[in-house]
N, C-alpha and C positions, 0 to 999 in steps of 0.2 A: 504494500500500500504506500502510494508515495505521501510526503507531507502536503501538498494541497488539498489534496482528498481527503485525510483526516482533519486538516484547517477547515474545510468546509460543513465537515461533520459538527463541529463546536459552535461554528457560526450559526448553524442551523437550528441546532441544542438551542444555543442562546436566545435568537429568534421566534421557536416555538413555545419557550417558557417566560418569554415578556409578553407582562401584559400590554405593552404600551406599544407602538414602534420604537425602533432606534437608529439613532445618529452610527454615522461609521466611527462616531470616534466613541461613541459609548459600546456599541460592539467588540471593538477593540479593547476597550478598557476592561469589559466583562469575560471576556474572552480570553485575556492576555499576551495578543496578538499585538506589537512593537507597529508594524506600520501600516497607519490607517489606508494608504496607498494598497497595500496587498488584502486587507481586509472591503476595500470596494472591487477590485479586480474579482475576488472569492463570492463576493455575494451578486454580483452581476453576472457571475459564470451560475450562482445557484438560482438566481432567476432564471435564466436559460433554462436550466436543469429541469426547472418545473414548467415552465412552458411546455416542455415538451414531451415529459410524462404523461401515461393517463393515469390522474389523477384528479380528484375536488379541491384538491390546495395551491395556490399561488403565493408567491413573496410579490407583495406590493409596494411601490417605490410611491410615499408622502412626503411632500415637499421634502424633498433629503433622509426621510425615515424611512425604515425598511421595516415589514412584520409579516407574518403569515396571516393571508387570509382563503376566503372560499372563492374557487371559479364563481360566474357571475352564474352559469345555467343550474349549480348547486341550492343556490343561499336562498331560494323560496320552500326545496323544498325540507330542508331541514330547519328556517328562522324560528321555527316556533319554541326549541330545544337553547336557544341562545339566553344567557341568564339576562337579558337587558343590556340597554345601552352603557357606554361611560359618560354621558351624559343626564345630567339631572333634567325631570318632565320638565320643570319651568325654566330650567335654560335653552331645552330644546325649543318651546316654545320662544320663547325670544329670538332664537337662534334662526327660526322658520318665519318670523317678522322681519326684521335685518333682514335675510337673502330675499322678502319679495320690496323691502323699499331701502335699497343699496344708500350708503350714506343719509343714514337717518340722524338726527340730532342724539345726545344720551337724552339729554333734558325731554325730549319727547317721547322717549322710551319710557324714563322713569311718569310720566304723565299718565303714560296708556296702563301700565303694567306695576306702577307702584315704586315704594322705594326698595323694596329685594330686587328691581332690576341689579341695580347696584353688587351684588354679590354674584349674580349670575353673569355678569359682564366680564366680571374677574376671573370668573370658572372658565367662560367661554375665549377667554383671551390666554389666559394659562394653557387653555389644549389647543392654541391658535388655531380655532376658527374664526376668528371677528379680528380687526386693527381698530385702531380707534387714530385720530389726529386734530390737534385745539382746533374750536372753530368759535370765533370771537367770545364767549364766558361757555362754550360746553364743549362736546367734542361729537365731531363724524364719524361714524361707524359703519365698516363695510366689511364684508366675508371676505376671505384669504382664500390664495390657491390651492387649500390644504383642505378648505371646506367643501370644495368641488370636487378635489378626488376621491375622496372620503366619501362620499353621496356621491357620487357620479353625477354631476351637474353639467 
């Protein structure tokens, strides 16, 4: 067995036991894999990998994160088995506000939805879906490229 192929084994490991996606340099670090250069050559050779198996599992590339997920002809028929989102009901809701009126004001969030906007915004910028940028005393808020791959948008 040579050492790629075992490197990609651990990468994999790594990958299937996060919850979350990850960066190449958190891969690496978890991994203990020296250079994050060879730890993106390894996991874009493991994307291949599974492209072209038959299998129900893909490694999907989010904004720079990597994680396993379900082919897309899989995930209806088994979503019902999924413990739920990582997202909280009411941040989704806010979440699905934002994406249908792009650069909304906060100040008019917090109007429609209360003041736990506020906490939810924070949630929702932590797992970067949403940015926010001043806009004269509030701020503009609009969904990231991370929220459309994510949801297929």
């Amino acid at each position: 067995m040579d050492a790629d192929s075992d490197t990609k084994k651990v990468i994999e490991a790594a990958l299937f036991m996060s919850p979350t996606a990850m960066s190449v340099n958190e891969i690496a670090q978890a991994t203990g894999i020296a250079a994050p250069g060879t730890v993106e050559r390894l996991v874009n050779e493991l994307i291949k990998d599974y492209e072209a198996r038959d299998t129900s599992l893909k490694i999907m590339a989010i904004s720079g994160k990597y994680m396993f997920s379900l082919k897309d002809v899989y995930i209806s028929k088994v979503s019902s088995l999924a413990s739920g989102p990582d997202i909280s009901r009411g941040a989704l809701r806010i979440l699905a506000y934002i994406s249908k009126n792009e650069d909304i004001l906060q100040s008019d969030l917090v109007k429609y939805f209360g003041s736990t906007t506020y906490d939810y915004i924070k949630e929702l910028t932590e797992k970067e879906f949403i940015e926010s940028s001043h806009f004269k005393r509030s701020k503009k808020i609009h969904t990231t490229p991370k929220f459309n791959e994510y949801f297929s948008v």
